[in-house]
N, C-alpha and C positions, 0 to 999 in steps of 0.2 A: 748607653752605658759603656760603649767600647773607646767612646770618644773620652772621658771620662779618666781610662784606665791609659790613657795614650799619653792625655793633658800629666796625670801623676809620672807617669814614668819620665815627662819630658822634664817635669816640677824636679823630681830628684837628681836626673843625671845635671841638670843647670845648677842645683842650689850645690850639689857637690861639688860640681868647678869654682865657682864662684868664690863658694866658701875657703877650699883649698887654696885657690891662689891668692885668697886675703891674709888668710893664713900666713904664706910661703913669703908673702911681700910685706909681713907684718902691719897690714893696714887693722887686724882684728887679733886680738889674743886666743886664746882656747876657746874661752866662755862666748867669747861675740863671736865666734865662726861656727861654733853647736848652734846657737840659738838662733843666728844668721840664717843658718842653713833651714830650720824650723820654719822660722816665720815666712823667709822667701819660697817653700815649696810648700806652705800652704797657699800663699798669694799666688800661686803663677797655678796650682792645680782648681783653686779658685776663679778665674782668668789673667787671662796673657797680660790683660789690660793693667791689675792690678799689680802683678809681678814687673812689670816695664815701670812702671811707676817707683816703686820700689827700689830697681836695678838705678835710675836714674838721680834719684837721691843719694844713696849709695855713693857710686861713683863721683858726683858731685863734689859731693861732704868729703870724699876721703881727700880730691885732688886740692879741695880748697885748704883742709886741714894741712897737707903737704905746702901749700904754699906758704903760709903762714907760722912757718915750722920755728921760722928764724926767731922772730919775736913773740909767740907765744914761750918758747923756751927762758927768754929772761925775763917773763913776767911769773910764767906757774914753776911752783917749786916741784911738784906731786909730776914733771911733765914725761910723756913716754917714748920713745926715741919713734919717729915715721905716723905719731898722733895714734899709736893703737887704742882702739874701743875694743870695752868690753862688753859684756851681756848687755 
């Protein structure tokens, strides 16, 4: 049980940086850094395994969306300045 209550606290204080600095870097708007932070600290207080999973998508997706910043801009009209996701 104590393991448990260790795994949670490590789940919230990560999903809150995380979430924050997506935030700060505008890779997520409001809705996708609440519900970010949601889903990633149920998956990491779920295990590590699942949450590294998670964290690695993430990153991924947000660096590739950044890469391709240039030309998804002249194709989406709707497009959001640094590829912010929402909920």
């Amino acid at each position: 049980m104590e393991y448990l209550l260790v795994r949670s606290a490590v789940a919230l204080l990560l999903s809150s940086v995380i979430s924050a600095g997506a935030l700060r870097r505008k890779s997520l708007d409001l809705s996708g850094a609440l519900s970010g932070f949601l889903v990633m600290a149920i998956h990491i207080t779920c295990s590590y395994r699942f949450g590294a999973l998670l964290l690695v998508f993430f990153f991924t997706s947000s660096k590739l969306t950044r890469l391709g910043e240039k030309k998804k801009r002249s194709v989406d009209e709707e497009f959001k300045e640094g590829g912010q996701r929402n909920w």
